[in-house]
C-alpha positions in Angstrom: 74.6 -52.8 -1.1 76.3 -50.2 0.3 78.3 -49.4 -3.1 74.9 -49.3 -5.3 73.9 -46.4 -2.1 77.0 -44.3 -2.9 76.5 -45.1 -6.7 72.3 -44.1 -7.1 73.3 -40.9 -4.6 75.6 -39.4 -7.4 74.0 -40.2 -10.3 70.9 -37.9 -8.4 72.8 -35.1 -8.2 73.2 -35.1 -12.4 69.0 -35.4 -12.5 68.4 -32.0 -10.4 67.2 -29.0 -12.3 67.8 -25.4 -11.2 65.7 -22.2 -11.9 68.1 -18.9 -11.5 67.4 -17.1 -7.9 68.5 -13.8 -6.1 72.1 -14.0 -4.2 73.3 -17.4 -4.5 75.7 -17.4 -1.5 73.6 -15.5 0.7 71.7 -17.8 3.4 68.1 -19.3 2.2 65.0 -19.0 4.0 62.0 -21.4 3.9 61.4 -24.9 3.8 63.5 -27.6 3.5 63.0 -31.8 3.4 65.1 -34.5 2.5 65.6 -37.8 2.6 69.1 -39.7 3.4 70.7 -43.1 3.0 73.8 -43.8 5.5 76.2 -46.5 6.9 76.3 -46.4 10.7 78.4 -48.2 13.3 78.5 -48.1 17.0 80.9 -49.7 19.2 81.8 -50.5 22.6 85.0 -51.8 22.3 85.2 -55.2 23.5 81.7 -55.3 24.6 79.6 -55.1 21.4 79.1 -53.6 18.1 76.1 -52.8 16.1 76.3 -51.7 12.3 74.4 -51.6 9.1 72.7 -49.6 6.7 69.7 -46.8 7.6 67.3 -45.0 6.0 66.3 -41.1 7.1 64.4 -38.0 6.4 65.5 -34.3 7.4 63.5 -31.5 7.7 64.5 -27.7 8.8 63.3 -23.8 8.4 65.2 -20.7 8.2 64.4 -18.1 9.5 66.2 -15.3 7.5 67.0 -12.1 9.9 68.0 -8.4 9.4 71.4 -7.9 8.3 73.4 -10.6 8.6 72.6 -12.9 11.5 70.0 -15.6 10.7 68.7 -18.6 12.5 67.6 -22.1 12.0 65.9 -25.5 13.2 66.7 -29.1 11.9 65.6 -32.2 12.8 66.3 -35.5 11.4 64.6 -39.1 11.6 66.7 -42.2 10.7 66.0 -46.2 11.3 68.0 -49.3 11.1 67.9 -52.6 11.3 71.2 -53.4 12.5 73.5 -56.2 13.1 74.8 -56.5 16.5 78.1 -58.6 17.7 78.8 -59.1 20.9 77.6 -62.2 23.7 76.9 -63.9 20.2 75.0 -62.1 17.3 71.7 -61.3 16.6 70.3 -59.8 13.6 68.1 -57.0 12.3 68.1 -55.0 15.0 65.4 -52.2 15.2 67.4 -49.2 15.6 65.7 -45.6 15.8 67.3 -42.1 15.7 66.4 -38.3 16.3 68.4 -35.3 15.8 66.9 -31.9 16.5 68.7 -28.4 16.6 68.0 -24.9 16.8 70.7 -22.7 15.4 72.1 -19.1 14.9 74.4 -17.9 11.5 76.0 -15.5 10.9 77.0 -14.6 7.6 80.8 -12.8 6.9 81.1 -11.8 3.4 84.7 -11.6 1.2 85.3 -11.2 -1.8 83.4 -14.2 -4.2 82.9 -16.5 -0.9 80.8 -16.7 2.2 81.6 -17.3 5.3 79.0 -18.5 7.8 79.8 -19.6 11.2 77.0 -20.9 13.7 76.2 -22.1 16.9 73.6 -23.2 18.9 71.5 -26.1 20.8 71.1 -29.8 20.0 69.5 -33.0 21.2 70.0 -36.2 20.0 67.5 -39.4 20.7 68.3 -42.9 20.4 66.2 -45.8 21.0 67.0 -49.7 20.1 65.6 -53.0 20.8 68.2 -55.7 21.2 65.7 -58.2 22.9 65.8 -61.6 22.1 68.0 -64.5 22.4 71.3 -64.2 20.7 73.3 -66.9 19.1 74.6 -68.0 22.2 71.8 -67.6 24.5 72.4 -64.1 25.9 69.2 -62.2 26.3 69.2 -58.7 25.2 66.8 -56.0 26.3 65.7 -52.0 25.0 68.3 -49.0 25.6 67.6 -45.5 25.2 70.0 -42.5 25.0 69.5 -39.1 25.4 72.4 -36.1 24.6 72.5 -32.3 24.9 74.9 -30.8 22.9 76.4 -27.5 21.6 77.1 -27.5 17.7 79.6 -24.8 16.9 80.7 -24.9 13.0 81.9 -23.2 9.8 80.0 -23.5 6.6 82.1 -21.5 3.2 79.7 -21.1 0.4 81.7 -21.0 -2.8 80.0 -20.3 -6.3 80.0 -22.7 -8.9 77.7 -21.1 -11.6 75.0 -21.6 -13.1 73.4 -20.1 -9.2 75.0 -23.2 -7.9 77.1 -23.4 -4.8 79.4 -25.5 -3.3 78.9 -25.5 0.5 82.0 -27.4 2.8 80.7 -27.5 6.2 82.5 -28.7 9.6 81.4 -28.9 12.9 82.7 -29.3 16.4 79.5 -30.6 19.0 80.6 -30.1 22.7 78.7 -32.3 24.9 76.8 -30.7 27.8 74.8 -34.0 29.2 73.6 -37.7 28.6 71.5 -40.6 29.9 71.5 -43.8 29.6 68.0 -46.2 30.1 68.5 -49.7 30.3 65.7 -51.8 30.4 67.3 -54.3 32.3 63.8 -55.9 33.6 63.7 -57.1 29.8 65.8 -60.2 30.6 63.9 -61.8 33.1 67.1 -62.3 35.6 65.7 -59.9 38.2 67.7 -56.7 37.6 66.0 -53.4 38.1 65.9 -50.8 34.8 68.6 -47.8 35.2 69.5 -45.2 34.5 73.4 -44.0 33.8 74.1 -40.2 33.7 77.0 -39.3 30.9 78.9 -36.2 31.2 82.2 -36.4 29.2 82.4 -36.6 25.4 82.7 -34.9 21.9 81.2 -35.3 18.7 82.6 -34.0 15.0 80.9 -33.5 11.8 81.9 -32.6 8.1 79.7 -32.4 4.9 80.3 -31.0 1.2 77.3 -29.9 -0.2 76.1 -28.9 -3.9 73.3 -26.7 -3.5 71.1 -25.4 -6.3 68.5 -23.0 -6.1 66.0 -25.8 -5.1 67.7 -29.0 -5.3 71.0 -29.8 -2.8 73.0 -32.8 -2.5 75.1 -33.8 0.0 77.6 -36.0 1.5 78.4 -36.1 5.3 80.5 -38.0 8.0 80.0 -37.8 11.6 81.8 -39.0 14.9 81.0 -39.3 18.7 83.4 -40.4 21.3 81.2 -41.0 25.0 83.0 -41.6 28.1 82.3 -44.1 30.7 78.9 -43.4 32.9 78.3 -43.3 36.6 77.9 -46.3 38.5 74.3 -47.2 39.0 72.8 -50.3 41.2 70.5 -52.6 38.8 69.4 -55.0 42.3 70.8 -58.6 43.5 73.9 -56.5 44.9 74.9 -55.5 41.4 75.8 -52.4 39.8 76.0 -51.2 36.3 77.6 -48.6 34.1 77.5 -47.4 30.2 80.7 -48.4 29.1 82.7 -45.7 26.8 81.7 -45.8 23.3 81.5 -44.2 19.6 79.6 -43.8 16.7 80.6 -43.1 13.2 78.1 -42.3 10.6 78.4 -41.6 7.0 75.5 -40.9 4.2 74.2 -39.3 1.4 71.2 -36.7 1.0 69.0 -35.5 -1.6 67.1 -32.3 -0.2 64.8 -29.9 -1.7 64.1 -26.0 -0.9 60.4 -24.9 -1.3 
C-alpha cells in the first residue's frame, strides 16, 4: 500500500497545469487547500508502538505585507486507523491529528534565489482511542496530547522555469509546553483520569516542494522527540507518568493556490 501512495503522489505532479503569473519566487498570497497521504509511527520504546497509513487535508492564507515581511496561518487535519503493539495488539486504531500555526516571513532576495526564513507559533492536537481488549487481554483507554511550539525555519525558492519553483524547506520546532490526558477511568480498574505536564522536547521538519503558479506538490518528513512527564497520582496509591516518546512522519501533498 504504502508503495502505490508514493507511486499515484508522483505521477500527480506530471498531471498539474500552470498558467504564467507575476514574480515567481516572491511569496504568494491567498488561499491555499490540499490534501495529503502519509506514513506515521509513534513509539514509546519498550512500552508500545502505533503505526500506519493516514489520510489529511491542509489549509492556510497569506497574508502578503509591505516590503518584505509577510505572514501566514496553516492548519492541517489528518486521521488514522493505526496498528498498535504493545500489552498484545490491537488493530485499527482511530487516531486523529491537528496542526495549526500562525507565522511571519521574511523574504531576503540574491541573485536568481529567495531566501525566506520564518518563525512564529504552533499548536499541535492529538487525540486516539485505544479502548478495547487487546490480544492479550489488556484494556486500553482514550489519550489526548496537547503541544505549544515555536517553528523557526528556512525555505530557498529556486526557479525552475516555465514560472515553476523549487521550494526546499527545513524547520527546527522548539517546544514551549505539553499535556498529557489519560482517560484512565476507561479501563474499569478504578484509576482516576490525569493529567501529565511535558516540558522538554524538540521537533524537526524538512519538505521539497514543486510549486507552480496554482498547483504544488510536495514531499515532507517530520520528527518529535518528548521527554518523560511529571509524576501524577491516578488513585489506589498509584502514580503515573508519560513515558518519553517520538513520532516520525512522512507524506505526500497535492495543494492548490486560488
Amino acid at each position: 500500500m504504502r508503495a502505490n501512495i508514493w507511486v499515484a503522489a508522483a505521477a500527480a505532479v506530471w498531471a498539474c497545469s500552470a498558467a504564467a503569473q507575476g514574480d515567481a519566487l516572491a511569496t504568494r498570497g491567498g488561499w491555499e487547500a490540499g490534501v495529503q497521504v502519509s506514513t506515521y509511527e509513534y513509539e514509546e520504546p519498550d512500552f508500545a508502538l502505533l503505526e500506519g497509513e493516514r489520510l489529511g487535508v491542509s489549509g492556510a492564507y497569506t497574508f502578503r505585507g509591505k516590503e518584505n515581511v509577510h505572514s501566514r496561518v496553516e492548519a492541517r487535519y489528518s486521521y488514522g486507523e493505526l496498528d498498535y503493539t504493545g500489552s498484545g495488539t490491537l488493530a485499527d486504531v482511530p487516531d486523529h491529528l491537528f496542526d495549526g500555526r500562525a507565522l511571519a516571513l521574511w523574504e531576503i532576495r540574491h541573485g536568481a534565489v529567495m531566501w525566506v526564513p520564518h518563525a512564529g507559533l504552533g499548536f499541535r492536537y492529538l487525540y486516539n482511542d485505544l479502548r478495547g481488549t487487546s490480544s492479550t487481554g489488556a484494556i486500553g483507554y482514550r489519550r489526548e496530547s496537547h503541544y505549544f511550539y515555536v517553528p523557526l525555519g528556512l525555505t530557498l525558492r529556486v526557479p525552475m522555469g516555465k514560472d515553476w519553483v523549487l521550494a526546499p524547506q527545513i524547520e527546527y520546532d522548539g517546544f514551549v509546553r505539553g499535556s498529557q490526558r489519560s482517560y484512565l477511568a476507561d479501563t474499569g480498574l478504578g484509576f482516576n483520569d490525569v493529567t501529565n505536564e511535558q516540558m522538554e522536547g524538540y521537533g524537526v521538519r524538512a519538505q521539497l516542494a514543486f510549486e507552480g503558479p496554482r498547483w504544488s506538490f510536495i514531499v515532507w518528513t517530520s520528527y518529535w522527540d518528548i521527554e518523560d512527564s511529571d509524576i501524577q497520582p491516578i488513585g489506589g496509591g498509584y502514580a503515573g507518568l508519560e513515558p518519553a516518546n517520538t513520532t516520525r512522519e512522512s507524506g505526500v501533498e497535492l495543494r492548490y493556490r486560488f
